[in-house]
C-alpha positions in Angstrom: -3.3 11.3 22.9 -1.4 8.2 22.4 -0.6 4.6 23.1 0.4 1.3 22.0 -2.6 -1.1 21.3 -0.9 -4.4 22.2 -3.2 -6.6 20.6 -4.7 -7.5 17.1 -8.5 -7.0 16.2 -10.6 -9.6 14.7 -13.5 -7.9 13.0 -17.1 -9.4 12.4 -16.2 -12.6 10.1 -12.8 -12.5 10.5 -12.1 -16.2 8.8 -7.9 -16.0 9.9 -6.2 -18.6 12.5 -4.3 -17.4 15.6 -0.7 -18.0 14.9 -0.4 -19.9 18.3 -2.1 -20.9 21.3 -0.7 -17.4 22.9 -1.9 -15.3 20.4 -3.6 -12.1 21.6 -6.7 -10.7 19.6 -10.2 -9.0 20.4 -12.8 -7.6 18.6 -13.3 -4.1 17.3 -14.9 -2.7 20.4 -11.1 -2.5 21.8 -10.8 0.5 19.5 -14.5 2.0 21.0 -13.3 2.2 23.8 -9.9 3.7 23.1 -11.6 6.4 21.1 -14.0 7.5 24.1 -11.0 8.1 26.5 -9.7 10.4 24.0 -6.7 8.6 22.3 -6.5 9.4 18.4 -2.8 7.8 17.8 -1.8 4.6 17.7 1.3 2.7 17.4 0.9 -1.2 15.9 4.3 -2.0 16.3 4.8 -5.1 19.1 5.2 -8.6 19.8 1.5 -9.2 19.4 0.8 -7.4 15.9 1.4 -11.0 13.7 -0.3 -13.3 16.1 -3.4 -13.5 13.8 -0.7 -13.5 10.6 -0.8 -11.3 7.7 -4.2 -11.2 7.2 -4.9 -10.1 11.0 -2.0 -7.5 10.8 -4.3 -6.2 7.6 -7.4 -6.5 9.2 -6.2 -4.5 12.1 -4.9 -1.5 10.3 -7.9 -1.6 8.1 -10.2 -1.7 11.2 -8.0 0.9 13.3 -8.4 3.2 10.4 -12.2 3.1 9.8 -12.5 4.4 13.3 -10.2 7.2 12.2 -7.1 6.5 14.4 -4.2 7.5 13.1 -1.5 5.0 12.9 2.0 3.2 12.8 4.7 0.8 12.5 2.6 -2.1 10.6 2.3 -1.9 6.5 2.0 -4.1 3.4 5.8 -3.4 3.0 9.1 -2.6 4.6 8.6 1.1 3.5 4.6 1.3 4.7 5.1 -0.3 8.0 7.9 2.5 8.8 6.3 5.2 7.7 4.8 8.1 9.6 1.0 8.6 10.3 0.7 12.0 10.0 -2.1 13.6 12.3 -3.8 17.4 12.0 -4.1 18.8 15.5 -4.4 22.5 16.7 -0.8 23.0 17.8 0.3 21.8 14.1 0.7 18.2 12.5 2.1 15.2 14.5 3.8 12.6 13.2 4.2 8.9 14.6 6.9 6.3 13.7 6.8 3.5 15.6 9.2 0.1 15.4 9.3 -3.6 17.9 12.2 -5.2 19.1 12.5 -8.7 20.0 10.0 -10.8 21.9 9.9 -14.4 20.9 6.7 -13.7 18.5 8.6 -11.4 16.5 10.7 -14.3 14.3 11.6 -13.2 10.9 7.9 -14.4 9.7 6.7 -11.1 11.7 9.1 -8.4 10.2 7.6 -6.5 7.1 9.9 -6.4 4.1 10.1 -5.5 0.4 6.6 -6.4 -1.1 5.5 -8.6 2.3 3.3 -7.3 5.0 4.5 -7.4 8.7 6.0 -5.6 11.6 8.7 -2.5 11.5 11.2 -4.7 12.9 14.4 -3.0 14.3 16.9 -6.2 15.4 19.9 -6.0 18.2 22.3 -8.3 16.6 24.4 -10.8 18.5 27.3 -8.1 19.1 25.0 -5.3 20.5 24.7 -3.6 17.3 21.7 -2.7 15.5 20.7 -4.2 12.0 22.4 -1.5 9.7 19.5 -1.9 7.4 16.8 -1.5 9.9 18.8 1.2 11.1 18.7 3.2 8.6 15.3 3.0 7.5 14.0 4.1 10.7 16.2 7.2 10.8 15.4 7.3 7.1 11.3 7.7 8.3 11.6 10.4 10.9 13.9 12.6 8.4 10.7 12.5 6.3 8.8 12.6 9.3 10.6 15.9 10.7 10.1 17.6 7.1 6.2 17.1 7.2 5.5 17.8 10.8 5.6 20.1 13.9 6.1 17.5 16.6 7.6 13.7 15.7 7.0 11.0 18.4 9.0 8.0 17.9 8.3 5.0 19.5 9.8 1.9 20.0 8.0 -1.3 22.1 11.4 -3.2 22.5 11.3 -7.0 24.1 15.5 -7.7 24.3 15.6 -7.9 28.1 18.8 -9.1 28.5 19.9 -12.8 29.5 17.4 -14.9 32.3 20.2 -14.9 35.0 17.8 -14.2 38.0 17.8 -17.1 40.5 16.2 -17.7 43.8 13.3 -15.8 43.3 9.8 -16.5 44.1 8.3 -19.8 41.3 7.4 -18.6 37.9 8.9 -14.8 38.3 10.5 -13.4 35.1 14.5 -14.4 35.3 15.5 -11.3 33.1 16.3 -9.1 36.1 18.2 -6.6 34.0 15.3 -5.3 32.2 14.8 -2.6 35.3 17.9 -1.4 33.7 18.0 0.6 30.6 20.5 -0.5 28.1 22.8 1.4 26.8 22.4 0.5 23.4 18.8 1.8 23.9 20.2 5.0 25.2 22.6 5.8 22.2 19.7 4.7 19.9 17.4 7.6 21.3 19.7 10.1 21.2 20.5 9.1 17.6 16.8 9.6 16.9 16.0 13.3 18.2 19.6 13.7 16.4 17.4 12.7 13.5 14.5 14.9 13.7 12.3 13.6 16.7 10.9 15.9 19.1 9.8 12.9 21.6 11.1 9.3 22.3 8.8 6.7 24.1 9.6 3.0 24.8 7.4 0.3 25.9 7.6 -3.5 26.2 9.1 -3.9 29.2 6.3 -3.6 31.5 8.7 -1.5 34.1 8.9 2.4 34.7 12.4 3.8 33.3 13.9 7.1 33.9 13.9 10.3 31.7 16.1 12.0 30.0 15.8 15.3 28.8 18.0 15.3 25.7 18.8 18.5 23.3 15.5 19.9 25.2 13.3 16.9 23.8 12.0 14.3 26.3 13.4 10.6 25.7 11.0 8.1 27.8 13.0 4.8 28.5 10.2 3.2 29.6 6.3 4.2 31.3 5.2 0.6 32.4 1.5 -0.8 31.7 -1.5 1.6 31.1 -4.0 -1.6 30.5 -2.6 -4.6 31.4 -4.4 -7.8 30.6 -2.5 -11.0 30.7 -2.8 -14.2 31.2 0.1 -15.1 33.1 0.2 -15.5 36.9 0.0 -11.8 39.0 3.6 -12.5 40.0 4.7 -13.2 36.8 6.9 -9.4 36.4 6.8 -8.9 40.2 5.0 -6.1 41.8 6.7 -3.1 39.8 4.3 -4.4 36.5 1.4 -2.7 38.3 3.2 0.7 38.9 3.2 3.2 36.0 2.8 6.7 34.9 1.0 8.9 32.6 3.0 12.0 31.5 1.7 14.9 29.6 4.2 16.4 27.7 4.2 20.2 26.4 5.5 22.3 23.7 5.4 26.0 23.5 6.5 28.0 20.3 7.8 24.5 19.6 9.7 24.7 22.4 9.7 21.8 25.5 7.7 23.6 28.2 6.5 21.2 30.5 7.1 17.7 31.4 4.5 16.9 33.8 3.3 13.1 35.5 0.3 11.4 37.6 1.5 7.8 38.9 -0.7 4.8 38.5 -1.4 2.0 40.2 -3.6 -0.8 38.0 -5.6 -3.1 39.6 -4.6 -7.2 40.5 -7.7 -8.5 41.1 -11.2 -8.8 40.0 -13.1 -7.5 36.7 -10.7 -4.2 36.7 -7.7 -6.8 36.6 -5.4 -4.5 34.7 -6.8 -1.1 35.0 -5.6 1.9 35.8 -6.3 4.0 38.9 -4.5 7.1 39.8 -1.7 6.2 42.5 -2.8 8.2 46.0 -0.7 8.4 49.2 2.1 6.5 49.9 1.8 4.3 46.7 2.2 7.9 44.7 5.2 9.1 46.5 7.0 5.5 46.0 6.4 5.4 42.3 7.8 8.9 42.1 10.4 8.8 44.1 11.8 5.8 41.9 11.0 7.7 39.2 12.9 10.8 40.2 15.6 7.8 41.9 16.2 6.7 38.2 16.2 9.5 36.4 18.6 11.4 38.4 21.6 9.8 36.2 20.3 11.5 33.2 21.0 14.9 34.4 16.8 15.0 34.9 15.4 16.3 37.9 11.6 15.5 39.3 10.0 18.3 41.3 7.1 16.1 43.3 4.1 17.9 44.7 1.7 15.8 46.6 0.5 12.7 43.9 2.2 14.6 40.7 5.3 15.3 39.7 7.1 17.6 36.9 10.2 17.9 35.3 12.5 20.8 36.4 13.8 22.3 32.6 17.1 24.0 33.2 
């Protein structure tokens, strides 16, 4: 299984300094308790990877690895941080590359480059075009990825929401309105990347569900919400969509898409399970897949819904 651990660990001894007073770090029990609920791929690539600087960003892979995730989108260099981790499984090898995108953390400090340790960054430049550079090292890694493995997930936790022009909304709610709204540099960029050799797309970030899109038979997920969500900002902070998400289960047969399958979430807002998440039941299910199907209906993509699930209908 796989997710995006949105946070950097600070092992036993750890001597580093939190890059601000909004840096996000934990120890190395995070990853414990990963492992028990099954996950065994990781990406490293967000806002949060640099907030305990380089030698956190080291310290993290080096811990994530000696509990035997694999893992992606961090490095020592340029080349390291977009390389593929490369996992054995029964249906065949998977491969992860995984990049960030904006988010005020992720200043130039952040990005991994020839000989300096940091982030696979992948910039939107003023003119809503990508950094040719970045560009072409990412589809340069999931080439190489597609040549060493079965199944290629690419993922991207992407932070440019678009300009804070909400107004009139309740105090202290997030401005950037559009970010329910996939972009369509976002869209091209997906497509460009099963073009490329990836058999899944998954973006994260924005913590809001997006549609799918079912693209050259591979499955492009714009965007699943929160799985975890601990924050210290206000409950109303991203409205009441941040604690709606989904968990999809995707299937390949004879390398082949077979099955595209979902359970809704709801995560807690209160309490000690602040942030968990609790399959979605009753009415709260059938509104967080009927946006779901709502959203993903201009993709061509169509959501059969059964009860509190729901599945893809594969033309």
């Amino acid at each position: 299984m796989f997710t995006n651990l949105e946070t950097t660990i600070a092992p036993v001894g750890f001597a580093g300094k939190p890059r601000s007073a909004s840096s996000v770090f934990g120890p190395p029990e995070v990853l414990d308790c990963l492992k028990a609920m099954g996950f065994n791929l990781l990406s490293l690539a967000n806002n949060h990877a640099f907030d305990l600087l380089e030698s956190g960003l080291l310290a993290t892979r080096s811990e994530v690895a000696r509990v035997g995730f694999a893992h992606a989108g961090t490095g020592a260099n340029a080349d390291q941080a977009a390389g593929a981790a490369l996992l054995d499984t029964r249906g065949g090898k998977v491969a992860l590359v995984a990049m960030a995108s904006g988010g005020a953390q992720l200043t130039p400090e952040a990005w991994a480059g020839p000989g300096k340790a940091g982030v696979n960054f992948l910039e939107l430049k003023a003119d809503g075009s990508l950094n040719s550079e970045h560009r072409e090292r990412m589809l340069h890694a999931v080439r190489e990825a597609a040549a060493k493995a079965r199944t290629v997930i690419v993922y991207q936790h992407n932070h440019y929401w678009g300009e804070a022009r909400g107004k009139d909304g309740p105090p202290g709610r997030e401005r950037r309105i559009d970010r329910f709204e996939t972009p369509g540099w976002m869209e091209t960029w997906a497509r460009e990347l099963i073009d490329a050799g990836a058999t899944v797309f998954v973006a994260h970030g924005n913590p809001a569900l997006h549609g799918i899109e079912i693209y050259r038979r591979r499955p492009i997920l714009y965007g699943l919400g929160n799985y975890i969500f601990q924050s210290a900002n206000s409950l109303d902070r991203y409205g009441p969509l941040t604690w709606q998400s989904a968990v999809v289960d995707v299937q390949f047969t004879g390398g082949r898409l077979s099955a595209v399958r979902m359970k809704p979430l709801v995560l807690a807002m209160e309490g000690e399970a602040r942030g968990a998440p609790f399959l979605a039941q009753g009415g709260e299910a059938a509104a967080i897949l009927g946006r779901l199907a709502d959203i993903s209906r201009r993709y061509g993509t169509e959501l059969r819904i059964t009860g509190d699930s729901a599945e893809v209908f594969l033309k």
